[in-house]
N, CA, C and O of each residue as an XYZ file, in Angstrom:
556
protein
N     -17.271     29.410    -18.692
C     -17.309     28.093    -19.316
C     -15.888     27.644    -19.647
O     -15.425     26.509    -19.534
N     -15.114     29.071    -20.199
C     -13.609     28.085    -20.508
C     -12.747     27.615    -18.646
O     -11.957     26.675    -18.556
N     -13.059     28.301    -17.682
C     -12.305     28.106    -16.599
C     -13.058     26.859    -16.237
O     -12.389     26.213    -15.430
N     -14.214     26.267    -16.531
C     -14.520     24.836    -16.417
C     -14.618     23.861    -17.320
O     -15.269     22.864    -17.007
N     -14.126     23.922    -18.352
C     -13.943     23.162    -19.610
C     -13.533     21.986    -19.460
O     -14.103     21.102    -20.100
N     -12.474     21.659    -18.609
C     -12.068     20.556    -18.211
C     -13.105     19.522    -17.753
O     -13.011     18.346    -18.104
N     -14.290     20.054    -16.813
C     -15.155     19.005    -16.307
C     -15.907     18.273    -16.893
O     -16.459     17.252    -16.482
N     -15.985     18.998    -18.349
C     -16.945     18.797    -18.958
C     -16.517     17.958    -20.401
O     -17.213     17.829    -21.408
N     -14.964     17.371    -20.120
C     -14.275     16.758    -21.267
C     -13.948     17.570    -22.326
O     -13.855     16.975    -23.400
N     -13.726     18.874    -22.341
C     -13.561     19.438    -23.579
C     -12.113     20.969    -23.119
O     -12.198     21.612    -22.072
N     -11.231     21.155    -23.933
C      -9.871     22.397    -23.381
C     -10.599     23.050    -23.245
O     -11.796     22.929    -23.502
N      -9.787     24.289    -22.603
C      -9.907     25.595    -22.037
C      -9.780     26.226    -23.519
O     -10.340     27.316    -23.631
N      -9.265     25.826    -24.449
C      -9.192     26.777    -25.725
C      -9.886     25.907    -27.119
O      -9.367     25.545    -28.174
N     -11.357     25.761    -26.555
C     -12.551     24.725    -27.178
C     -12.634     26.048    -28.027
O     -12.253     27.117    -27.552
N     -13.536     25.857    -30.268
C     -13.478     26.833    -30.446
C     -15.292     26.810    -30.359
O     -15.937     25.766    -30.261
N     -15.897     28.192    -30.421
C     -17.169     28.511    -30.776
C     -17.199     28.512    -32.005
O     -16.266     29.023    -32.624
N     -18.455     27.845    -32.769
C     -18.785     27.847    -34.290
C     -19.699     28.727    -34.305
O     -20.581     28.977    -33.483
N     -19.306     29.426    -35.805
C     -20.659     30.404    -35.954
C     -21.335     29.613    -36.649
O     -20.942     28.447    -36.702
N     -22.184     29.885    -37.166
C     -23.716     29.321    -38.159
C     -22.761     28.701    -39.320
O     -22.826     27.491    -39.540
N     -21.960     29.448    -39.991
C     -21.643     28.613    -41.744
C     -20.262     27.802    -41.024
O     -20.057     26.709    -41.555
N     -19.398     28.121    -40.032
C     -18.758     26.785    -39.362
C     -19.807     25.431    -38.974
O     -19.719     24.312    -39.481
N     -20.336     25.663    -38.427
C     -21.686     24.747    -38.087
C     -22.178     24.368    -39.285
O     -21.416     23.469    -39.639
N     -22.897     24.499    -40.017
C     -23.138     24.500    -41.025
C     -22.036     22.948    -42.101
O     -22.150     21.746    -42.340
N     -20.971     24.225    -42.427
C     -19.442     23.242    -42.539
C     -19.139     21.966    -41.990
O     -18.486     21.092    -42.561
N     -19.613     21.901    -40.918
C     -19.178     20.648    -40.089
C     -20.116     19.143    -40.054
O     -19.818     17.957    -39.912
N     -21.790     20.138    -40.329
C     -22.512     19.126    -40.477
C     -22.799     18.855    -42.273
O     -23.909     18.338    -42.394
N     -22.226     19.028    -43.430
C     -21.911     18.898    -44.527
C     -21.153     17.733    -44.595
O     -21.514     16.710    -45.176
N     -19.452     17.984    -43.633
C     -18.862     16.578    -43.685
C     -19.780     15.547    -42.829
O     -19.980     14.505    -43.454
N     -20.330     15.587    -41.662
C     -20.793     14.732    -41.396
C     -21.946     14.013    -41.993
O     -22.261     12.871    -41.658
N     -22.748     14.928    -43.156
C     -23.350     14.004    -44.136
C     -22.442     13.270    -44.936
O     -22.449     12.040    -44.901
N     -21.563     13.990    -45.745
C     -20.424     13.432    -46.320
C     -19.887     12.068    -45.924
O     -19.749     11.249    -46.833
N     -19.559     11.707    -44.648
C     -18.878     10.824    -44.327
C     -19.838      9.556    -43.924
O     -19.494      8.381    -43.793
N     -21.253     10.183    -43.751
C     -22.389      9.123    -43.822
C     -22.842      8.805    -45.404
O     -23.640      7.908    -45.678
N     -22.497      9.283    -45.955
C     -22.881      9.409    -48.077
C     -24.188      9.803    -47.933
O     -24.967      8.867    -48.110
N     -24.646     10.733    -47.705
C     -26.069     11.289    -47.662
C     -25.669     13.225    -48.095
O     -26.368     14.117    -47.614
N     -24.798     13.447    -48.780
C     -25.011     15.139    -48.866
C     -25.475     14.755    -50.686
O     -26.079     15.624    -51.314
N     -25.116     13.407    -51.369
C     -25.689     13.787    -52.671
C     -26.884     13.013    -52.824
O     -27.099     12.538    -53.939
N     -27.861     12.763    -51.712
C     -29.082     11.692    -51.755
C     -30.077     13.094    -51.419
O     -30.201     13.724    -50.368
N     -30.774     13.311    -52.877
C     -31.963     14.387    -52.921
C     -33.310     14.890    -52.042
O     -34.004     15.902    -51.950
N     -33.220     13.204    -51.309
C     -34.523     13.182    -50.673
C     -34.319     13.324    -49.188
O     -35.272     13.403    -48.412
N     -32.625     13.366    -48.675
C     -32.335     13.891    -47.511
C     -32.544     15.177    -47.644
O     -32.555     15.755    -48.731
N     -32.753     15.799    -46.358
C     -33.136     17.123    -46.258
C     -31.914     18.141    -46.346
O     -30.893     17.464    -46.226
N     -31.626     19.341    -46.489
C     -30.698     20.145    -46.458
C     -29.956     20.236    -44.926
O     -30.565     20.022    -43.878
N     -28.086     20.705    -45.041
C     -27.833     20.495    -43.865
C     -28.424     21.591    -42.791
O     -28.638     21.293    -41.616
N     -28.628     22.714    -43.267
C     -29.313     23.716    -42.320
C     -30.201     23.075    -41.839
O     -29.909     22.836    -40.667
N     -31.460     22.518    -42.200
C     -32.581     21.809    -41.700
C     -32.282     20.807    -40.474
O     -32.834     20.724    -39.377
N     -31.220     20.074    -41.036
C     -30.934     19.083    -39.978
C     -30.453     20.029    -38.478
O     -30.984     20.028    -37.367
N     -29.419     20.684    -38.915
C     -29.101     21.502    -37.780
C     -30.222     22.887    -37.241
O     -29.943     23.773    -36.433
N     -31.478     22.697    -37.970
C     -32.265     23.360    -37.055
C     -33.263     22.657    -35.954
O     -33.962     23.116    -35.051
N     -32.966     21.129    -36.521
C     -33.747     19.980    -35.647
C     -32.820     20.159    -34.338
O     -33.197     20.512    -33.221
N     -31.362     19.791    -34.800
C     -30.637     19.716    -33.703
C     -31.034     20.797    -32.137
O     -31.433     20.559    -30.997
N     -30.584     22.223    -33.047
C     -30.930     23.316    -32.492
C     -32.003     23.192    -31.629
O     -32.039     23.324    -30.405
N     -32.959     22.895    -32.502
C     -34.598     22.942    -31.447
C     -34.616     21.816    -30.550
O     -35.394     21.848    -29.597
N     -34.007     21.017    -30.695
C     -34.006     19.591    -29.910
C     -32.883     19.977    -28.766
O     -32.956     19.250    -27.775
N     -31.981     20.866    -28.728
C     -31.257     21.298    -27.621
C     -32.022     22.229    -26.571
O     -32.016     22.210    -25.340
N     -32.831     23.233    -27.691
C     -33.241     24.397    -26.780
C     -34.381     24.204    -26.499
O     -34.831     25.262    -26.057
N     -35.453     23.094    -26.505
C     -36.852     22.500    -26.025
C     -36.502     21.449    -25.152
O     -37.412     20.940    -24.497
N     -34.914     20.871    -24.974
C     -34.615     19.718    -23.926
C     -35.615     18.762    -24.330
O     -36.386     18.289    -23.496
N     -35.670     18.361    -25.864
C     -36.244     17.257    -26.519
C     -35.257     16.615    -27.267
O     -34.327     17.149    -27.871
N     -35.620     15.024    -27.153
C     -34.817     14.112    -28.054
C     -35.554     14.802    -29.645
O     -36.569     15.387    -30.022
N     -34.500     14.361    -30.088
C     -34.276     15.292    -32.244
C     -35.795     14.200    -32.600
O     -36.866     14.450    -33.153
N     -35.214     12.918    -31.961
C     -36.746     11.993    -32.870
C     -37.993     13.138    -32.343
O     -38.865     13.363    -33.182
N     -38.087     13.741    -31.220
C     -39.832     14.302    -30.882
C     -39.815     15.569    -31.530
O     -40.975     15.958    -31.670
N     -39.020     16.339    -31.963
C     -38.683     17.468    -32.582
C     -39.079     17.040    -33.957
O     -40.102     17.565    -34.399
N     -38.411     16.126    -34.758
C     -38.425     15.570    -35.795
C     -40.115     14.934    -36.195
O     -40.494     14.736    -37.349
N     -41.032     14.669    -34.839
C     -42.105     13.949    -35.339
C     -43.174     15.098    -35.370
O     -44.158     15.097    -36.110
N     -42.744     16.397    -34.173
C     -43.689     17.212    -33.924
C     -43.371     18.429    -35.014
O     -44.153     19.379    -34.986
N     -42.283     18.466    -35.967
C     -42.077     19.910    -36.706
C     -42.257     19.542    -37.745
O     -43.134     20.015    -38.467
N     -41.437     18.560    -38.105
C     -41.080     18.017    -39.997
C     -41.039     16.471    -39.938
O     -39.965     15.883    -40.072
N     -42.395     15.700    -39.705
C     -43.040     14.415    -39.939
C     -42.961     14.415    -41.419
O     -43.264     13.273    -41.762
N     -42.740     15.032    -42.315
C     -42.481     14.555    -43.836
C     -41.216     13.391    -44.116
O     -41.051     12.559    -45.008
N     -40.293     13.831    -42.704
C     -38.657     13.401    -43.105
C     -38.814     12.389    -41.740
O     -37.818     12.272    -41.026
N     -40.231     11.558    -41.325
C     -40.082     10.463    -40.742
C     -39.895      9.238    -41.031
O     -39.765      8.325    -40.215
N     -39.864      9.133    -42.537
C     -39.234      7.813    -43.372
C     -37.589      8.172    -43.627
O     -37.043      7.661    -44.605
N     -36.971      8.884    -42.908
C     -35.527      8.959    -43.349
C     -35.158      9.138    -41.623
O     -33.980      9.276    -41.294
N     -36.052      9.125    -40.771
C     -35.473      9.254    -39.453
C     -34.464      8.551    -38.699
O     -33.860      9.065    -37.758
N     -34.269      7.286    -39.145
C     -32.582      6.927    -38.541
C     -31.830      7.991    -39.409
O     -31.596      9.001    -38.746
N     -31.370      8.060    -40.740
C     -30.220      8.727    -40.998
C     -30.316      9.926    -40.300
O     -29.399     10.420    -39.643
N     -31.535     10.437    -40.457
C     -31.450     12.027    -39.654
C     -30.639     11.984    -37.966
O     -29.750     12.821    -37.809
N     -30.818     11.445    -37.284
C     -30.673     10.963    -36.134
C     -28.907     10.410    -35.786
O     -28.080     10.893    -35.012
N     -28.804      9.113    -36.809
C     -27.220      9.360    -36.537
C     -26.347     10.184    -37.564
O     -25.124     10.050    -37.618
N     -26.975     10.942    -38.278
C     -26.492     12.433    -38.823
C     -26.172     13.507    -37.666
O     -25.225     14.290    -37.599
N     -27.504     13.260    -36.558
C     -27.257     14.626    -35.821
C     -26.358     13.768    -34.626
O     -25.532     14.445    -34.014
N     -26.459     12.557    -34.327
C     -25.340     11.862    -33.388
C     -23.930     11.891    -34.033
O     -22.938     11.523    -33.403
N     -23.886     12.249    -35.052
C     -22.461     12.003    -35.064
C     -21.684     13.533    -35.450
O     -20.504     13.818    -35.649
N     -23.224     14.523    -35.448
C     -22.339     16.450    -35.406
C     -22.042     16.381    -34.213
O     -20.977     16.858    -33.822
N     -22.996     15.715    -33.290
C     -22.473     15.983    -31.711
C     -21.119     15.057    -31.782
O     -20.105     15.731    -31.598
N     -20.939     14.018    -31.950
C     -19.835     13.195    -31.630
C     -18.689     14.203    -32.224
O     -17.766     14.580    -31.503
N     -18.815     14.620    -33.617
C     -17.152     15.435    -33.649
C     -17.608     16.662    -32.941
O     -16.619     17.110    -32.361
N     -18.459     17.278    -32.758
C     -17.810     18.940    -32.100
C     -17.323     18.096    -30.863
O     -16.281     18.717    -30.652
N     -17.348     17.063    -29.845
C     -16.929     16.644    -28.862
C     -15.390     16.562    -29.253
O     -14.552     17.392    -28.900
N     -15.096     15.248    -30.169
C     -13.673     15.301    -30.731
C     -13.309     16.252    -30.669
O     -12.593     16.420    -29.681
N     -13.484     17.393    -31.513
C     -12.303     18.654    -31.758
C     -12.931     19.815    -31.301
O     -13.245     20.883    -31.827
N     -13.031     19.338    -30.201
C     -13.772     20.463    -28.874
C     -14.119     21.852    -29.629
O     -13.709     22.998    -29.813
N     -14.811     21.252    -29.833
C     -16.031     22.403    -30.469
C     -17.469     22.631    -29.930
O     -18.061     21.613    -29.570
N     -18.078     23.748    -29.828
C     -19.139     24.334    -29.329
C     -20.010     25.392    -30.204
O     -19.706     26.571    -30.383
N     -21.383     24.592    -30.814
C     -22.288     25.779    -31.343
C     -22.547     26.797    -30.148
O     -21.935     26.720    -29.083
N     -23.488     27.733    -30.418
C     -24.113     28.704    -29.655
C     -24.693     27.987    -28.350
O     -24.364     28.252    -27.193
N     -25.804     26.837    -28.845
C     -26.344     26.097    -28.213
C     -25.823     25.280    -27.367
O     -26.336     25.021    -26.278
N     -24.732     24.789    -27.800
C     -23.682     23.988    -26.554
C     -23.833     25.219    -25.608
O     -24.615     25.245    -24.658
N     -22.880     26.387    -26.022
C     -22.803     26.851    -24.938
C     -23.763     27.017    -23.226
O     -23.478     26.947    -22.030
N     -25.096     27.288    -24.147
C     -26.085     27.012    -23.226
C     -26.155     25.955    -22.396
O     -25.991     25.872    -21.179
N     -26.482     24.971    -23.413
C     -26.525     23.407    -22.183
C     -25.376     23.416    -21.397
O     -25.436     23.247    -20.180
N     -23.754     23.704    -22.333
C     -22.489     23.272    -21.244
C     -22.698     24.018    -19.940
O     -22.316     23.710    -18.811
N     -23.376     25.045    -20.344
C     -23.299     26.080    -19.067
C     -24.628     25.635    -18.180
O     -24.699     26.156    -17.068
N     -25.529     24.859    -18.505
C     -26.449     24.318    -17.632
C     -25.744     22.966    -16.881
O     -25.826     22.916    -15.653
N     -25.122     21.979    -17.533
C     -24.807     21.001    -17.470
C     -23.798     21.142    -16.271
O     -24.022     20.408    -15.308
N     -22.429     22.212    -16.183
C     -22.099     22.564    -15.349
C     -22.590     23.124    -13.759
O     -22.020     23.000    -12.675
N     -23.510     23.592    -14.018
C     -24.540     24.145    -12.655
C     -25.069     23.350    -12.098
O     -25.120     23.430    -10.871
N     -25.601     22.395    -12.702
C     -26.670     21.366    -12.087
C     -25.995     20.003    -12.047
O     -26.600     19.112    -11.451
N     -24.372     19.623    -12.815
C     -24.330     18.461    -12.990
C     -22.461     18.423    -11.820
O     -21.653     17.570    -11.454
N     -22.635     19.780    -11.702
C     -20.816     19.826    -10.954
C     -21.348     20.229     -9.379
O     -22.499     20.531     -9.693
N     -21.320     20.350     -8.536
C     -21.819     21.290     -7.572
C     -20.263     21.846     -7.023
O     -20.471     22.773     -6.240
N     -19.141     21.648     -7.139
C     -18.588     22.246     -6.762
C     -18.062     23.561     -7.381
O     -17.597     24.533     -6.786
N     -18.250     23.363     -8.811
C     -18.240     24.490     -9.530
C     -19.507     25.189     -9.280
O     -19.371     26.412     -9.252
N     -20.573     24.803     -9.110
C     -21.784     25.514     -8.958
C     -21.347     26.367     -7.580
O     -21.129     27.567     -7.753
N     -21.241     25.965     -6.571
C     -21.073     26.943     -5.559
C     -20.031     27.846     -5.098
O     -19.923     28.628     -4.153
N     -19.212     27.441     -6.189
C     -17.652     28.783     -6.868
C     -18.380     29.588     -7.174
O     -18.348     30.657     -6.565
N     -19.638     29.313     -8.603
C     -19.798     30.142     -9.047
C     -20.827     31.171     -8.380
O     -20.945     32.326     -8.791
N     -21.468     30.711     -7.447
C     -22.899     31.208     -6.385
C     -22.042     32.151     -5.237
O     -22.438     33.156     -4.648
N     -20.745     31.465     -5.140
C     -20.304     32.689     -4.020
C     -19.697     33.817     -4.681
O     -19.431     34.839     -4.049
N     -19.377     33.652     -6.364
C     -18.973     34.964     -6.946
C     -20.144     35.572     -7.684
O     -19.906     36.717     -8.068
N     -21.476     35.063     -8.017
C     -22.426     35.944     -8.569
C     -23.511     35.659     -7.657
O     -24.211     34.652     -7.553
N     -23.508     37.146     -6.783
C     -24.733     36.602     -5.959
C     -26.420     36.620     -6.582
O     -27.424     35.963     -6.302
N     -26.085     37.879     -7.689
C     -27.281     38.288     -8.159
C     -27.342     38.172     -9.731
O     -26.487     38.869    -10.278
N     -28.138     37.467    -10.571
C     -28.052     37.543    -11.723
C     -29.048     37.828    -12.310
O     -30.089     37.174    -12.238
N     -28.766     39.623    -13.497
C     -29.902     40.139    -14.220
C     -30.198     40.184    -15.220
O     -29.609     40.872    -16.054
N     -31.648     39.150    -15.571
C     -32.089     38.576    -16.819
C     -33.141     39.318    -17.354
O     -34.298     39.310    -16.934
N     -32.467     40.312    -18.807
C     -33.351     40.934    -19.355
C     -34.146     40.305    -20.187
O     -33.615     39.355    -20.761
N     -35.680     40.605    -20.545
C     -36.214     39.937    -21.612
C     -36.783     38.856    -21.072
O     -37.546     38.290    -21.856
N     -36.682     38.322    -19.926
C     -36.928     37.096    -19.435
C     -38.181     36.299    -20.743
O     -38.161     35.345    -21.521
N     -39.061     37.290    -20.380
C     -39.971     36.377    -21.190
C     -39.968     35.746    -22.317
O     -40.842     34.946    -22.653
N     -38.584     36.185    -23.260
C     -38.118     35.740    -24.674
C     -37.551     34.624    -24.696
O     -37.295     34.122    -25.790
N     -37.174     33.879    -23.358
C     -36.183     32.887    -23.117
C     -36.877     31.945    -23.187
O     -38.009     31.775    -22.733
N     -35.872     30.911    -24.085
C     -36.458     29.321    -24.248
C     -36.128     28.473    -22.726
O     -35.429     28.879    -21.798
N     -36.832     27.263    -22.821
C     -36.468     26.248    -21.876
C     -35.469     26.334    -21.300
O     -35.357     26.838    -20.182
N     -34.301     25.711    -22.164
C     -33.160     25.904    -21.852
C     -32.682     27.221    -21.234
O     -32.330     27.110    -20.060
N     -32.604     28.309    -21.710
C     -31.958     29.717    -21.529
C     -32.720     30.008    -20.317
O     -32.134     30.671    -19.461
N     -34.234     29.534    -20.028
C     -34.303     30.118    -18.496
C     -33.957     28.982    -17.190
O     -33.992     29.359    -16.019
């Protein structure tokens, strides 16, 4: 992923967030929307587990949001450009959750083909343990 970073708009020295970086990042981005001291928004973990599931089910956050936690469908715009605008800065300051990694690395395969068939003439065979544990995305 870093030797194709470039294609994908983001450096070769993009950082990975762990959970409380992540976490961190979507705090300011309530912050900067004024929603981290409004009680009846949900916590930022929550939001970023919509995100999460809405990456790794290859669902928009609204169908995630209507099919998991319909309690927080009267606050669903803020939720929404809350989670549009964690994606908008990890883009800015090339940053990548766990979950990026996944999609970037799908997005690359299916959306570059010339990197795709770099990468097909150097891995001919690829072995996926667990298969059956794998989400949407991951298989």
């Amino acid at each position: 992923l870093r030797q194709h970073a470039g294609v994908l708009g983001y450096s070769d020295r993009f950082t990975v967030l762990d959970r409380e970086d992540a976490r961190d990042l979507m705090v300011t981005c309530l912050a900067e929307r004024k929603l981290k001291s409004d009680k009846r928004f949900p916590r930022p973990e929550l939001v970023l587990e919509l995100v999460s599931l809405a990456t790794n089910l290859q669902q928009a956050v609204s169908e995630v949001l209507f099919d998991r936690r319909p309690q927080f469908l009267p606050l669903a715009p803020e939720i929404l450009a809350t989670a549009a605008r964690y994606r908008q800065r990890k883009a800015q300051l090339h940053l990548m959750d766990f979950d990026d990694l996944l999609l970037n690395l799908k997005r690359l395969l299916t959306e570059h083909s010339a990197v795709r068939e770099q990468l097909t003439e150097r891995f001919h065979t690829v072995l996926v343990d667990e298969y059956q544990d794998t989400n949407k995305l991951q298989g």
